[in-house]
N, C-alpha and C positions, 0 to 999 in steps of 0.2 A: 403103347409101348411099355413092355415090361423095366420095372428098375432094375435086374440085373443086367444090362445092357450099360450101366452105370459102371465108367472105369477110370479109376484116381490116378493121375499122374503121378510122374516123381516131384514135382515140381507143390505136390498138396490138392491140386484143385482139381475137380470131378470135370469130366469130359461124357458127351452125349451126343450118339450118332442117329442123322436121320435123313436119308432123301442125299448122301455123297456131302455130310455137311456136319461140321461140328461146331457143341455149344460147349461152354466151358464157365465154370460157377467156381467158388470160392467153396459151396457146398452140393450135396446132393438137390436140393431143394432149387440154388439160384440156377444150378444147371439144364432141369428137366422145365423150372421155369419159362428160359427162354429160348428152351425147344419148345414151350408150350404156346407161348408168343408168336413165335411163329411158323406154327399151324394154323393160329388162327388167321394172322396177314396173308396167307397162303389163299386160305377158303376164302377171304376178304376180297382176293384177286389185288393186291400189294404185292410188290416188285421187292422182299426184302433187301436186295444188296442197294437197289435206290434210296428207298425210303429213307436208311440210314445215310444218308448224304449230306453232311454240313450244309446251312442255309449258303452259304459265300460262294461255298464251289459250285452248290446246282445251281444257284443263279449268273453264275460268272459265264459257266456251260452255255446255260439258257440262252446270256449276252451275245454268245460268239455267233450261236445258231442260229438265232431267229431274231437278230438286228443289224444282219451282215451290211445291208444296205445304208446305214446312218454312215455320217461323215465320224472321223474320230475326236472330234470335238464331243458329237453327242453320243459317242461311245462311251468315252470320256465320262460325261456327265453321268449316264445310267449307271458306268461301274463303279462310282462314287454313291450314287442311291444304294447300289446290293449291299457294298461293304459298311454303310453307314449302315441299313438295316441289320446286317447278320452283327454288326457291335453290338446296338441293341438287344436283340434278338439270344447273347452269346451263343452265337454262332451253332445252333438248336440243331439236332436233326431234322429232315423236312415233316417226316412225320410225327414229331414230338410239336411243333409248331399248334399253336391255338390263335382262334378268335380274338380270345383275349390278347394276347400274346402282339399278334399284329396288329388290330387297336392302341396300345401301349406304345409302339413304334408310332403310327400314325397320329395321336395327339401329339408328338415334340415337336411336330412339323407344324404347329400353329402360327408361329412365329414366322414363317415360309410362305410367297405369295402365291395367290390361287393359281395361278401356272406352274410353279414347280410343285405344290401337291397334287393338281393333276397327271402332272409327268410322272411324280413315284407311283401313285394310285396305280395309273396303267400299266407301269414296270410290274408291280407287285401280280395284277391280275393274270398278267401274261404267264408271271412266273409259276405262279401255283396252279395257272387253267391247264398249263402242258404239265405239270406236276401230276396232276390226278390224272391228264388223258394216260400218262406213262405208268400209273399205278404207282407213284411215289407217294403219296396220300390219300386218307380214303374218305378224306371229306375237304372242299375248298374254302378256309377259312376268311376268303378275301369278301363271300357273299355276306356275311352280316358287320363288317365291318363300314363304318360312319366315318363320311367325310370330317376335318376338324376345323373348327371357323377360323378363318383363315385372317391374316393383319390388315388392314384396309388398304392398299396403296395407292396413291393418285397414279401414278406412273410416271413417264418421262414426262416435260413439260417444256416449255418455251421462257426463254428469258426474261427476267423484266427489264425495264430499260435503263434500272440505274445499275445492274450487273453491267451489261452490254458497255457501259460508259467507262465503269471500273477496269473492266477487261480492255477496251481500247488504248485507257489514260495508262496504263502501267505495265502493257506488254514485256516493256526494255528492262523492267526492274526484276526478274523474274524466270531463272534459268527456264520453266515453261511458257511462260507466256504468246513466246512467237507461235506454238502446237496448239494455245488455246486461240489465238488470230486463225490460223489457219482452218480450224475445227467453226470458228464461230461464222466464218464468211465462207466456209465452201462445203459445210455436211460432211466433212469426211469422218468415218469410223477412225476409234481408235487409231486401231493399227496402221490403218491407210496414212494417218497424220504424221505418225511416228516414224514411215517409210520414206513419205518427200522429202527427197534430195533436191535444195534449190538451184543448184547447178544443173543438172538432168530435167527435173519436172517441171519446172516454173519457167516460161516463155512472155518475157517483160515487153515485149514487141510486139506479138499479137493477145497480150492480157488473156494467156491462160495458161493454165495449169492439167497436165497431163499426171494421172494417178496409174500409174505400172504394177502395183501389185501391194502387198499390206504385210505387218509383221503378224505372227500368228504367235501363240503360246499352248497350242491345244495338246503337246506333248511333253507339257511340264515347267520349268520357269526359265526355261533359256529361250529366245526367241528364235524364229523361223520364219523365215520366207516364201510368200505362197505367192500365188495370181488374184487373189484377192476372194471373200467369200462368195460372189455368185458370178453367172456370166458375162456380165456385163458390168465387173468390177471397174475392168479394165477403161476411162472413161476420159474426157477434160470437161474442166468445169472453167466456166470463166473467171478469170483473176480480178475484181474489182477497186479499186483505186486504193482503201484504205488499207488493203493486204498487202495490196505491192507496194505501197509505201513500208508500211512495217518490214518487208522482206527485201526490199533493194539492201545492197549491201553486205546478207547474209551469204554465207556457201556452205555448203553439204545437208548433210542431216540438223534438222533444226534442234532436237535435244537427245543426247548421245552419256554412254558412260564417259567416265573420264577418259580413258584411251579412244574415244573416239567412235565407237562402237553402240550397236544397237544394244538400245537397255535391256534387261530381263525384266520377268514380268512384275516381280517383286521389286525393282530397281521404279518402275513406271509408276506402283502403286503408292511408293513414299514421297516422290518425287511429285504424285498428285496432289497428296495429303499437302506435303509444304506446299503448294499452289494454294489450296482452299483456306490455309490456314494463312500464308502473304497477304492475299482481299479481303479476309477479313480483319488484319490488323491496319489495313490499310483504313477501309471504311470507315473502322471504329477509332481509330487513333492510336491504337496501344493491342498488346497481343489482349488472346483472352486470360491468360494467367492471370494479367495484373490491371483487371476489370474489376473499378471500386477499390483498386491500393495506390492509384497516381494519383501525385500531389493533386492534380485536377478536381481528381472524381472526391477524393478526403474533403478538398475546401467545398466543393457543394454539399457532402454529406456532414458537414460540422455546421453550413447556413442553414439547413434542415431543408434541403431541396431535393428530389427525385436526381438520380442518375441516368441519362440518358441511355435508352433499352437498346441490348446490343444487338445487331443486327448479323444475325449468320447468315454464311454464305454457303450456299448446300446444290450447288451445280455438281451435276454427274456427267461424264462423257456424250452420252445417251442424248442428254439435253442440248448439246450445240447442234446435234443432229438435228433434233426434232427441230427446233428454235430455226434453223434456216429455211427447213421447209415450210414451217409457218409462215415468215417474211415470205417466201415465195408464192405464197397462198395470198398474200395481201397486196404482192405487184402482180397480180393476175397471171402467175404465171403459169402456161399448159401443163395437165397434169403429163402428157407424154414428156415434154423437154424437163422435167422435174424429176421422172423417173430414170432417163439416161444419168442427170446431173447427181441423183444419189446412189445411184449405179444397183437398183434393185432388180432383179432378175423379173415381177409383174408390177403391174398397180395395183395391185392390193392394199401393200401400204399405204402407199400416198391417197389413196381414194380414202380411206379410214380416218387420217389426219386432217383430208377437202372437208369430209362431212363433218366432223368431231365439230372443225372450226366454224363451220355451213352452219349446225347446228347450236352452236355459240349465239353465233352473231343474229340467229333468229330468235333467239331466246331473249336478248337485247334487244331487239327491234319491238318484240313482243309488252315487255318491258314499260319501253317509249311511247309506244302506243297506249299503257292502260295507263299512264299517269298524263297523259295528254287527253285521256278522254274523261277520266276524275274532275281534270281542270272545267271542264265544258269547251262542246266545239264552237261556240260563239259568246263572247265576252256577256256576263252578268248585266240585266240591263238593270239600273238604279227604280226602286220604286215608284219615287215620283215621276219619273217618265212612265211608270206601266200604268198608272191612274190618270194623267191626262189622254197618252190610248185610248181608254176607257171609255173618258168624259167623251172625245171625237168619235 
């Protein structure tokens, strides 16, 4: 293309037609430039008006299109991955996007456990595999991109038993406590806990407990009423004696905003926090602020004694879960009536948590076994008996 075809606005800056399409430059040079650009994403078989597509939008697109099927929870979640990436990212064109580039995003995710960097990972792959099939880039930066070592986490876990003791002895002292009884004797999820109305749900006559449906938060921080997360949400679980003792005498919603109303999600998360942080002033004696400043803890450190090591309390929601199906694990209980009782749509789970513990306890057995056969399987006979043997 000839540069007489080169024509400067009123406005100062050159303009360049090609193909029903105009480039426009500050100079002759930046304009024929990116005609000349692209020509080449043309030959390239590049989609220019894609390619140029902010990282947020095309993946936001992508979201709508080809995750129509997730619940909006995990909508939710992936379009918190796009936007969190295209921050990173300031929000790059797709085609300007590098290796490098997406590397850089995916180390900050170290900190994140190997499940949710598997979940960006495969957001990200999707994202860019339909990027190239659409000729919005002309190379997929996702293939030489390195997983990032990820933070170790045990995972949920089951109570110990002087938790369990804590939580029973001080339920009443403690706007949550009655939610953590509840959660701790019958597996309910969150939300489900935060829903029981002890009026409606709780049947003190036949010792059970019917779960109707669960508070949801998947559309933001005000709460929401669903039928619960799987099919077989909807369930009763049996009422056992030290729960309907703590609950005789309650009515409605066990913990509510001040009006009386189902907390927000922000409301539930402070309102947990002061829980975790009650047990453990309780345990220890004194808050943690003023750990080593009570007259107490001063007269042992002016005797030159040790202060007694304080003891946190680091229960997650998760865990009264886990923790009852363990107990049910240890009163033999079928893994089918376990699966109704936690109201999981398969046994998957529960079969995972059978074995985890199946294979515990054989590890212990294991254990007992080599330090019982160290010992010797028949008592040391003294020498002088093994030389009259001998002598006979």
């Amino acid at each position: 293309m000839s540069r007489n075809q080169l024509a400067q606005r009123s406005d100062g800056r050159f303009k360049v037609n090609y193909k029903n399409k105009q480039f426009y430059g500050k100079s002759k040079k930046e304009a024929l430039r990116k005609r000349d650009e692209y020509v080449a994403l043309e030959r390239a078989g590049i989609d220019y008006d894609c390619c140029d597509t902010p990282f947020t939008e095309y993946g936001l697109r992508w979201l709508e299109t080809y995750r129509v099927d997730c619940s909006s929870r995990q909508q939710q979640q992936y379009a918190g991955m796009i936007r969190y990436a295209g921050e990173k990212l300031n929000n790059k064109p797709m085609r300007r996007i590098t290796v490098t580039d997406i590397q850089a995003v995916t180390n900050t995710l170290s900190v994140y456990s190997t499940s949710y960097v598997n979940k960006f990972l495969t957001t990200m792959r999707g994202i860019f595999r339909t990027a190239f099939a659409e000729g919005a880039i002309l190379r997929n930066p996702m293939d030489l991109v390195k997983r990032p070592k990820c933070k170790k986490t045990e995972g949920h876990r089951a109570l110990e038993e002087w938790e369990r003791d804590l939580i029973c002895s001080t339920y009443q002292e403690h706007d949550f406590g009655l939610v953590a009884m509840v959660m701790l004797f019958t597996g309910l999820r969150r939300g489900e806990a935060i829903f029981i109305n002890v009026d409606r749900d709780v049947d003190f006559e036949r010792n059970l407990i019917t779960v109707r449906g669960a508070v949801t938060f998947t559309n933001g921080n005000q709460p929401e009423e669903s039928e619960g997360k799987t099919e077989n949400a909807k369930r009763t679980i049996p009422l056992v004696k030290p729960l309907a003792d703590a609950l005789r005498g309650h009515h409605g919603l066990l913990c509510t905003k001040e009006d009386g109303t189902l907390m927000s999600q922000t409301a539930f998360e402070r309102k947990y926090e002061s829980y975790m942080a009650f047990l453990e002033t309780r345990i220890n004696g004194c808050p943690k602020r003023w750990y080593g400043r009570t007259r107490a803890h001063k007269a042992l450190l002016a005797a030159g004694q040790e202060l007694p090591l304080w003891k946190e309390v680091t229960i997650r929601c998760h865990d009264f879960r886990v923790d009852f199906c363990t107990r049910c694990y240890y009163a033999d209980i079928p893994v089918v009536t376990l699966q109704h009782w936690m109201g999981h749509a398969s046994l998957k789970m529960i079969l995972e948590i059978y074995t985890k513990l199946s294979k515990a306890a054989e590890e212990k057995d294991a254990t007992k076994l080599a330090a019982f056969m160290e010992k010797g399987l028949v008592p040391q006979v003294p020498e002088q008996e093994q030389s009259s043997f001998r002598a006979s």
